[in-house]
C-alpha positions as CSV (number, residue, x, y, z in Angstrom):
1,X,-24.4,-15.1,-1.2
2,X,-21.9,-13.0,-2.9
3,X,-19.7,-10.5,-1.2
4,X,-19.9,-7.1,-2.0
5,X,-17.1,-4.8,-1.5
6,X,-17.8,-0.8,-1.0
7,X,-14.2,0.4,-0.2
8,X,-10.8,-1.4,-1.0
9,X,-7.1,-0.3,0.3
10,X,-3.8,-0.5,-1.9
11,X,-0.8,-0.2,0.3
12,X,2.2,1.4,-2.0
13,X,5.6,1.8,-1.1
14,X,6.4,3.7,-4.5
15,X,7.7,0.6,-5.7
16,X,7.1,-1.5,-9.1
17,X,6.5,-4.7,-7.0
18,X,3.4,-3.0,-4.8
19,X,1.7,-1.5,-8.1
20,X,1.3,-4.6,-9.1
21,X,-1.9,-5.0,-6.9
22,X,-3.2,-2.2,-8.9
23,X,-4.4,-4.3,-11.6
24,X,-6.5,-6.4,-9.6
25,X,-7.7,-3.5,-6.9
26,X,-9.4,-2.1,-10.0
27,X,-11.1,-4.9,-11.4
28,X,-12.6,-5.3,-8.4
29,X,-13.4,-2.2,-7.8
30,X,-15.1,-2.1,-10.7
31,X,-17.4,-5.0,-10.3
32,X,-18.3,-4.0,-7.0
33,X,-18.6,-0.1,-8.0
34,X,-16.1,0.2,-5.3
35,X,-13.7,3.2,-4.3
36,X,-10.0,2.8,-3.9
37,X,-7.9,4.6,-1.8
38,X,-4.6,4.3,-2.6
39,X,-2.3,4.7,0.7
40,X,1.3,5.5,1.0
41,X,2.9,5.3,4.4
42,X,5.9,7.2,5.0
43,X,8.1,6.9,7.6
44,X,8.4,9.1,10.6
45,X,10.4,11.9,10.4
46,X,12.6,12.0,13.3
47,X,15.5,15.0,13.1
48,X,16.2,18.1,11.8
49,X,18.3,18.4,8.8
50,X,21.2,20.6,9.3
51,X,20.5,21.8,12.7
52,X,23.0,24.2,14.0
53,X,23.5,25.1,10.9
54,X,22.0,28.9,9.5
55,X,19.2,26.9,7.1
56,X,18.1,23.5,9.3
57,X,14.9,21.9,7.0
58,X,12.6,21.0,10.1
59,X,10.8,17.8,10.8
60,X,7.4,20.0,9.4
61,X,9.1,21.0,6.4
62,X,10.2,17.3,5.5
63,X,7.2,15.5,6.1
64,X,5.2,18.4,3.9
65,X,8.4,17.5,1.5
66,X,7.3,14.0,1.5
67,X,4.1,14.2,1.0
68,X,3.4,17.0,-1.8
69,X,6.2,14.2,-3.7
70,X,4.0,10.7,-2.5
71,X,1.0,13.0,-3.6
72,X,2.5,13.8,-7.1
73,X,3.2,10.1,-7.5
74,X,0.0,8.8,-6.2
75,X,-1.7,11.4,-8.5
76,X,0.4,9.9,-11.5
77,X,-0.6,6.6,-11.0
78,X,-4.7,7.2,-10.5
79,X,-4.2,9.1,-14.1
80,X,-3.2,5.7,-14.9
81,X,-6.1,3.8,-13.8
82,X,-9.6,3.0,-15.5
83,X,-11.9,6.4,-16.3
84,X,-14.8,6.5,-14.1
85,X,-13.1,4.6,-10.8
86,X,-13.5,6.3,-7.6
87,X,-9.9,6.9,-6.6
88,X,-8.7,8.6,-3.2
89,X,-4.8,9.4,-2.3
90,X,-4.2,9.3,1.2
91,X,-0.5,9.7,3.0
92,X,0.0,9.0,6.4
93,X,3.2,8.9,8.5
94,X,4.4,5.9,10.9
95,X,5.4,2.1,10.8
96,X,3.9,0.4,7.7
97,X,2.1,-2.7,9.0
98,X,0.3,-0.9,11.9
99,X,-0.3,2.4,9.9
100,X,-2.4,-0.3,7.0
101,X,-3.7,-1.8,9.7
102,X,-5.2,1.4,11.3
103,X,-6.4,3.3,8.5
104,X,-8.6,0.2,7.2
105,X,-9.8,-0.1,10.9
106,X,-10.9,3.4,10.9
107,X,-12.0,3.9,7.4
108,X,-14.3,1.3,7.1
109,X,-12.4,-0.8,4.1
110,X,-13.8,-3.8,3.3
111,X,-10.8,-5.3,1.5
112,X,-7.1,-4.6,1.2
113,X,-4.9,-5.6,-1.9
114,X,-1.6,-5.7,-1.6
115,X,1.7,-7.2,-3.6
116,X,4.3,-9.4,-1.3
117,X,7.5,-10.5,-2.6
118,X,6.7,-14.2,-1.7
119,X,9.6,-14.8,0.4
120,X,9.6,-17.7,2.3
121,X,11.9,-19.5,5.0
122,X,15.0,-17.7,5.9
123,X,14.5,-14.6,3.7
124,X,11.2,-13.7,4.9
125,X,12.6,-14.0,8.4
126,X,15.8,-11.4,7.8
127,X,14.0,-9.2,5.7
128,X,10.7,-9.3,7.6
129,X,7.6,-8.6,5.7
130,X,5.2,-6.0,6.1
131,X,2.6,-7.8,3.9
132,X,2.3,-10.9,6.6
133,X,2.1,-8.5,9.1
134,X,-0.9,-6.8,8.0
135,X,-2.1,-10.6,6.9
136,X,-1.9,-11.4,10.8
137,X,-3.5,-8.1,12.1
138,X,-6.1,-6.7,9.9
139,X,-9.8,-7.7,10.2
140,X,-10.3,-7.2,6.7
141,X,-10.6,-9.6,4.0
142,X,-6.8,-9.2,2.5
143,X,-5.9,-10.1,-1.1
144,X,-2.3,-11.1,-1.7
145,X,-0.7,-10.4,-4.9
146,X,2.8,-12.2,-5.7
147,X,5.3,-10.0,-6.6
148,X,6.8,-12.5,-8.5
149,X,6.1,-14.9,-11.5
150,X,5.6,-18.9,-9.9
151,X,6.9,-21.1,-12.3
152,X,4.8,-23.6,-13.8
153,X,3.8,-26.3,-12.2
154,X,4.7,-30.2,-13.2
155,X,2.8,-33.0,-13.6
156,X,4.6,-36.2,-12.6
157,X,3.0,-39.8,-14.2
């Protein structure tokens, strides 16, 4: 019985490293005459720029700062993509992980693809990771995409 897969999630960060789950995002896509929304989760806003002074940039004014700039890159990269994919940017403010998390929950995605740094041991626990933490709270089907070439492997005799 083979899965079939109606709406698929790209978590970016603006970064090379999470594009890199682009390429795969729309391959599927395509063989499962999916849509894609591609997501980017900015964090909250949480003061005023230059209060007290005569010009302060509100917490309003940043985030619609922020996301007119997410929306230009998002719109860059589905200009990028295959013709014919059904492609949707979507921007929403808050922590990462639990933001993903959320927005698949409520939006009915069937699959999220997302790029990881593949850091292991010590590393992963300094820098934290927001792709295992999405891997341990979505419901979803997740596909991980190292960020990073593996070397080959060796064949001892």
């Amino acid at each position: 019985m083979a899965k079939k897969y109606r709406h698929i999630l790209v978590p970016l960060d603006g970064s090379k490293l999470a594009e890199l789950a682009l390429e795969d995002a729309c391959q599927l896509a395509e063989l499962n005459q999916a849509k894609i929304t591609l997501l980017h989760v900015a964090s909250p806003v949480e003061e005023v720029i230059g209060a007290g002074t005569d010009h302060p940039i509100f917490i309003d004014q940043q985030w619609e700062s922020e996301r007119v700039k997410v929306m230009r890159y998002l719109s860059g990269l589905i200009g990028q993509m295959p013709p014919g994919l059904e492609v949707h940017p979507e921007v929403e403010m808050g922590a990462a992980a639990e933001t993903i998390v959320d927005y698949a929950n409520h939006y009915d995605v069937d699959l999220i693809v997302m790029a990881t740094h593949g850091r292991s041991g010590f590393r992963r626990l300094i820098y934290g990771s927001v792709a295992e933490a999405v891997l341990h709270e979505a419901h979803v089907p997740i596909l991980m995409v190292r960020g990073q070439p593996q070397p080959a492997p060796t064949v001892a005799f």
